[in-house]
N, C-alpha and C positions, 0 to 999 in steps of 0.2 A: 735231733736226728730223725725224727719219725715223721716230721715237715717235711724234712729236704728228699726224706723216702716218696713222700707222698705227692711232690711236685716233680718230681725224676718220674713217676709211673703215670701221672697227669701228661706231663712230657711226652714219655715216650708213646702215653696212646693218642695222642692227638698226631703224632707223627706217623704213627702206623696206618690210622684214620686217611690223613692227608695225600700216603704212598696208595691205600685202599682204592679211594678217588680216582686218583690217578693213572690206575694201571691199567693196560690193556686189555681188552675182550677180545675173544673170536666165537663167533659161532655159526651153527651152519643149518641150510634148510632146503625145502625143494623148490626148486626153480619150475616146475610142470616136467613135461618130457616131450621127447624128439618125437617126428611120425612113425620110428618103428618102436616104438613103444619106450625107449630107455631115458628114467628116469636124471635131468639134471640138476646140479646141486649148488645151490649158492651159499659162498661163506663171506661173513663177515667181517672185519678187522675196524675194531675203533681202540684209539690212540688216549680217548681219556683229554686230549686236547685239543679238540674241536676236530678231529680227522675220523673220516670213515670211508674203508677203500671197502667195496662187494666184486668178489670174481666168480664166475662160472665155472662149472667143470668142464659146461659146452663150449672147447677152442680154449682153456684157462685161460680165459679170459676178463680183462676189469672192465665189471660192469659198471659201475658208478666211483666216483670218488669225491667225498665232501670235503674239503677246505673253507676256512673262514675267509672272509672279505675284511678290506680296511679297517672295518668295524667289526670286526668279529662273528659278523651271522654267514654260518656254513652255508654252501651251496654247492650242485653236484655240479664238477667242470670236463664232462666225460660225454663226448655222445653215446648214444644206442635206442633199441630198441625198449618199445614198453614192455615188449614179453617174445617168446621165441619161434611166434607166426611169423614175425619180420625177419628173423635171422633165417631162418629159411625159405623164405618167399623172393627175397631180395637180399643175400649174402654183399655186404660193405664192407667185413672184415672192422668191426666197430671193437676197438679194444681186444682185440685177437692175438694168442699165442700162432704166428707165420710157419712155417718149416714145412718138410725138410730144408728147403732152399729157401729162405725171404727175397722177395725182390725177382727179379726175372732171368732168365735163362735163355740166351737166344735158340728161336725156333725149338725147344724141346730137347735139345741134344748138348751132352758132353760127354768129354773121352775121360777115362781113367785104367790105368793103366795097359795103354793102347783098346783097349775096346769101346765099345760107344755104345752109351744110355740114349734113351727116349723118352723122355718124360712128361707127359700131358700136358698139351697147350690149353691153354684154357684166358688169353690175353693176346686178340690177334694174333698173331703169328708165332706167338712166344708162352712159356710155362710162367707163369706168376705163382709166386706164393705156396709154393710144393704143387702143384697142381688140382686137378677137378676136388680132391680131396685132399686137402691137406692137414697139418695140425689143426685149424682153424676149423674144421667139421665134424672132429671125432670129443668121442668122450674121454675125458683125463681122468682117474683115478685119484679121489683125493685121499692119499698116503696120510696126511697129519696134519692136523690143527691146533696151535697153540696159543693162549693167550699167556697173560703178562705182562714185564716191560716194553716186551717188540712183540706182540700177535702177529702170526705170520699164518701160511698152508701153505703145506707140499701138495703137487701134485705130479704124476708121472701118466705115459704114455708109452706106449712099445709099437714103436713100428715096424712092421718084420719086412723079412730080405723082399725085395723086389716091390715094396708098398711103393705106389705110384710112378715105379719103374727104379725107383734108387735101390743100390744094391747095401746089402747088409742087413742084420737088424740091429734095430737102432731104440736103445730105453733113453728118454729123453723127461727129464726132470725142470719144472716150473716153482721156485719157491716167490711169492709175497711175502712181505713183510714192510709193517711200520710202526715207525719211533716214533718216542715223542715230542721230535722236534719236526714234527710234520713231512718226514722225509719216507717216500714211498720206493724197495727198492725191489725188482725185480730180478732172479737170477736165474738163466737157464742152464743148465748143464746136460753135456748128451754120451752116452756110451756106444761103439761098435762093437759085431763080432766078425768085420768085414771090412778092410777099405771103403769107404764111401766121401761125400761131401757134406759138412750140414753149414747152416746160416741161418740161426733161430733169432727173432725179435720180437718186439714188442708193437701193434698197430693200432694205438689209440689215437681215438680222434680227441682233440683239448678243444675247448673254449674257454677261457679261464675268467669270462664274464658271468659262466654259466653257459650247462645246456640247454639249445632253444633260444638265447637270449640273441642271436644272429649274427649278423658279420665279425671276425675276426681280423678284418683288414686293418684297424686300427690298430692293434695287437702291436709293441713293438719287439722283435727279435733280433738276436745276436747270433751267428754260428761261429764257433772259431777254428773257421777253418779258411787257408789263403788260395784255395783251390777246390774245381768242381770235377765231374766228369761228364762233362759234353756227349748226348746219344743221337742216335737218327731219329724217324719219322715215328718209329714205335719201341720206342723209350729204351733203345739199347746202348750201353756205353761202344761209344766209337774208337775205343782204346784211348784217346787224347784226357790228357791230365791239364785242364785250362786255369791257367791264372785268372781267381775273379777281381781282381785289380781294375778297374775302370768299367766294368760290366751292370747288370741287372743282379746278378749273385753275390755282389760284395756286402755280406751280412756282418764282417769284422767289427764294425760300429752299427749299436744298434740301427735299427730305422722301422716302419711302420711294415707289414708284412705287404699291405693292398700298393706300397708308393710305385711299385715300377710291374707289379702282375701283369697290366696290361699293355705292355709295350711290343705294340706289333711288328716292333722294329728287331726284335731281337727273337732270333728265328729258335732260340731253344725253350724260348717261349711260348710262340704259339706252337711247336711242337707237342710241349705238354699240358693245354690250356691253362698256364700258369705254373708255379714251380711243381714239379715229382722230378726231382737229382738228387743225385747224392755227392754230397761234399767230402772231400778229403783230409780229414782232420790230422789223420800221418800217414806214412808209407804203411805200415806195419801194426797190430796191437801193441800197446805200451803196457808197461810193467802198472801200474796205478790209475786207476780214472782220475778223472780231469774234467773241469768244465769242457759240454761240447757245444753249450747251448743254452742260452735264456731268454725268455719271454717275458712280457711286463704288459700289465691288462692295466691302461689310464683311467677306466670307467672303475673297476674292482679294487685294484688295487694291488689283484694280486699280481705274484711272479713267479714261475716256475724256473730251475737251475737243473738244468740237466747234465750228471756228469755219466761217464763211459770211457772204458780201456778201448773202443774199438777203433777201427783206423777210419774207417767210414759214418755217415750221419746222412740216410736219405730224410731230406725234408720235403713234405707233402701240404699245398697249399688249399685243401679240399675241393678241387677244381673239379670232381667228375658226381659231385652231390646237386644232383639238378631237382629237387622239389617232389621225388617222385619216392621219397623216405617218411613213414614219420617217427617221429622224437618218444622219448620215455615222456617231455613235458606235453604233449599233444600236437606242437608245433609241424611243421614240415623244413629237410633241412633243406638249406640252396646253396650254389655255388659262394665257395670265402665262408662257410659256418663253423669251420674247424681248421686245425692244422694238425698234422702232426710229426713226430721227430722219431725217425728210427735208429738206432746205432747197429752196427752190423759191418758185416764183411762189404764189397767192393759190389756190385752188382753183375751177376754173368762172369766173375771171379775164372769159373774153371775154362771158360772159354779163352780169357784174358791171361796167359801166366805169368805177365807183367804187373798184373793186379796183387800178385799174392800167391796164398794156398786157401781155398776150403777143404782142404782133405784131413779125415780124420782116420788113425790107424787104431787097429785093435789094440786096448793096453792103455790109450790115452784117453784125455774127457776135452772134451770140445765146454768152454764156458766162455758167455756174456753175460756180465751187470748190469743193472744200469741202474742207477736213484737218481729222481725226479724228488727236489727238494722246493718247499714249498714258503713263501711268506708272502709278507706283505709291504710296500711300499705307499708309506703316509701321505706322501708330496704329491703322487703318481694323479697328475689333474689332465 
C-alpha cells in the first residue's frame, strides 16, 4: 500500500510539473513613451508552446508574434517598427487596434439620424481609419493581465462624444488572448451613451516567412468569399456587390497572392496598386465564426486560419510599402512584404444602407472576434 501511495504522489507531481511547463505567462513592461511624455506599455503572452504574442498599449496593438516553423524554431511573423520613433514619424498602422470607423468613409461625411457628421479626412478625399486620430494613436488602458492556460490583456479606451467628429461616447474594449494550441484570438467590444457608428478591427501586417524575410507573393491564400465589392479611383465601394467568378479576386481555391497583382488589365487593380477590397463573405454577421481565410507560407511551412462572425474580410496586399519604412529586423519593407486580413463591417456601410448597419444604440455592445489559428504544413515545398 505504501508503494502504490508513493507512485500515485510520484505521478501526480510529475503531472503537476508537466501542466507547470506548460502554462501560460503574461507579463508586462515599458515600451519608452510617446513625445508628450506618456508612458507605453508592452505585455507579453507566451503559450508554453512555442507561441508568443507582445501588444502595446500604443493603438493596442500586436507588436510581434512568434510561431514555430516546419521545424519547430519560432519566428516573429508580424511587421513593425523597432521602437516608437517610427510609429510616429511614419504612422502604417503596423498591427493596430482601427476605429472608430475601420476602413473608409466617403469624403468625411455620414448621416444618422437625419443630421450629418464630418469626420477628418485624412486619405485623399476620404476619412480612413477613424481619422487624423484614431484608435490607432491614443493610449489604451491596460485594465488586466492574466497568465495561465490562456494568458490574455484587457485593454480599454474611452472616446468621448464628438472625438474625431463621431457622436457619442464610446468605451471600447480590446482583449488578447492565446491557447495552447497556437491560436491567437482578438476581441473587440464597444459601448455607447449615444447613437453612433463603430467598425473596430484588427491591422496587422503577416509575413508568415518572417518579418523582414520579403516578398509575400508566394504566400498561397484562400478567402471564402464568392463575392467583392468593387470601388472607384479612391478606394470607395461603388455600391456594386461583383461576383469574383472569372475575375483577379477569385481567392475560393487557393493560389499564390503575387499570381495576378499585376494585371494591368483589370482596372480594380491598378486602382488600388494591387489588392485593398473587401470581400463579401455574407450579407450580414452570422451567429458562429467560420473560416474566412487561410494562408499557407511554402518556404515556412506555416499556415495561418483565420476564422470571423463578420460579413466583410478587407484583404490588403502591402502595396503602398515602398522602402521608405524600416523593420524591427533592420531590414526596409517594399512593396508585396506583407498582407493583411481585416474582418469588419462593409466599408463606407453608413453611406451604403444596402451594405447593412454600423449603428450602435445605447444599451447594446457592438462586438468582433476573430482567432487567427496557427500551424504548420510538413509537405508545404
Amino acid at each position: 500500500m505504501m508503494r502504490k501511495f508513493g507512485t500515485g504522489l510520484a505521478t501526480a507531481i510529475l503531472l503537476a510539473s508537466a501542466t507547470a511547463a506548460t502554462a501560460g505567462e503574461a507579463s508586462k513592461a515599458s515600451f519608452g513613451g510617446t513625445p508628450d511624455g506618456k508612458d507605453v506599455t508592452l505585455v507579453t503572452l507566451t503559450n508554453g508552446h512555442g507561441a508568443t504574442a507582445k501588444i502595446l498599449s500604443l493603438g493596442a496593438a500586436l507588436y510581434a508574434l512568434d510561431v514555430p516553423d516546419r521545424n519547430g524554431k519560432p519566428g516573429d511573423i508580424v511587421l513593425g517598427y523597432p521602437d516608437l520613433k517610427g510609429t510616429f514619424a511614419m504612422p502604417q498602422y503596423f498591427g493596430d487596434t482601427v476605429g472608430r470607423y475601420a476602413n473608409r468613409i466617403a469624403k468625411g461625411k455620414f448621416t444618422l439620424d437625419g443630421k450629418q457628421y464630418n469626420v477628418p479626412v485624412n486619405n485623399g478625399p476620404n476619412s480612413l481609419h477613424g481619422g487624423k486620430v484614431g484608435f490607432d494613436k491614443v493610449i489604451w488602458n491596460v485594465d488586466k493581465v492574466e497568465s495561465g492556460a490562456t494568458p490574455s490583456v484587457t485593454l480599454t479606451y474611452v472616446s468621448p462624444d464628438g472625438d474625431q467628429g463621431y457622436p457619442g461616447k464610446l468605451t471600447a474594449t480590446a482583449t488578447y488572448s492565446l491557447n495552447d494550441k497556437n491560436e491567437l484570438t482578438i476581441a473587440y467590444s464597444a459601448t455607447t451613451d449615444a447613437p453612433t457608428i463603430v467598425n473596430i478591427t484588427n491591422h496587422t501586417y503577416w509575413n508568415l516567412a518572417g518579418e523582414g524575410s520579403g516578398s509575400v507573393m508566394d504566400q498561397k491564400l484562400m478567402i471564402a468569399g464568392d463575392a467583392y465589392l468593387p470601388t472607384d479611383a479612391t478606394a470607395i465601394p461603388t455600391g456594386e456587390i461583383r461576383n469574383v467568378a472569372g475575375t483577379d479576386f477569385d481567392f475560393r481555391k487557393a493560389k499564390p497572392i503575387g499570381k495576378d497583382v499585376r494585371d494591368a488589365k483589370e482596372e480594380q487593380i491598378v486602382f488600388g496598386r494591387g489588392y485593398d477590397h473587401n470581400w463579401v463573405i455574407s450579407r450580414k454577421e452570422v451567429a458562429a465564426p467560420r473560416e474566412v481565410a487561410r494562408v499557407s507560407d511554402p518556404k515556412s511551412g506555416r499556415v495561418l486560419s483565420l476564422w470571423s462572425a463578420q460579413p466583410g474580410l478587407q484583404f490588403y496586399s502591402g502595396n503602398f510599402l515602398d522602402g521608405t519604412t524600416s523593420g524591427k529586423s533592420g531590414g526596409v519593407y517594399r512593396q508585396g512584404d506583407a498582407f493583411a486580413l481585416e474582418p469588419q463591417l462593409f466599408p463606407d456601410t453608413p453611406n451604403h444602407p444596402d451594405f447593412g448597419s454600423a449603428r450602435l444604440e445605447p444599451g447594446k455592445t457592438y462586438r468582433n472576434v476573430m482567432t487567427y489559428k496557427f500551424s504548420t504544413d510538413k509537405g508545404a515545398k
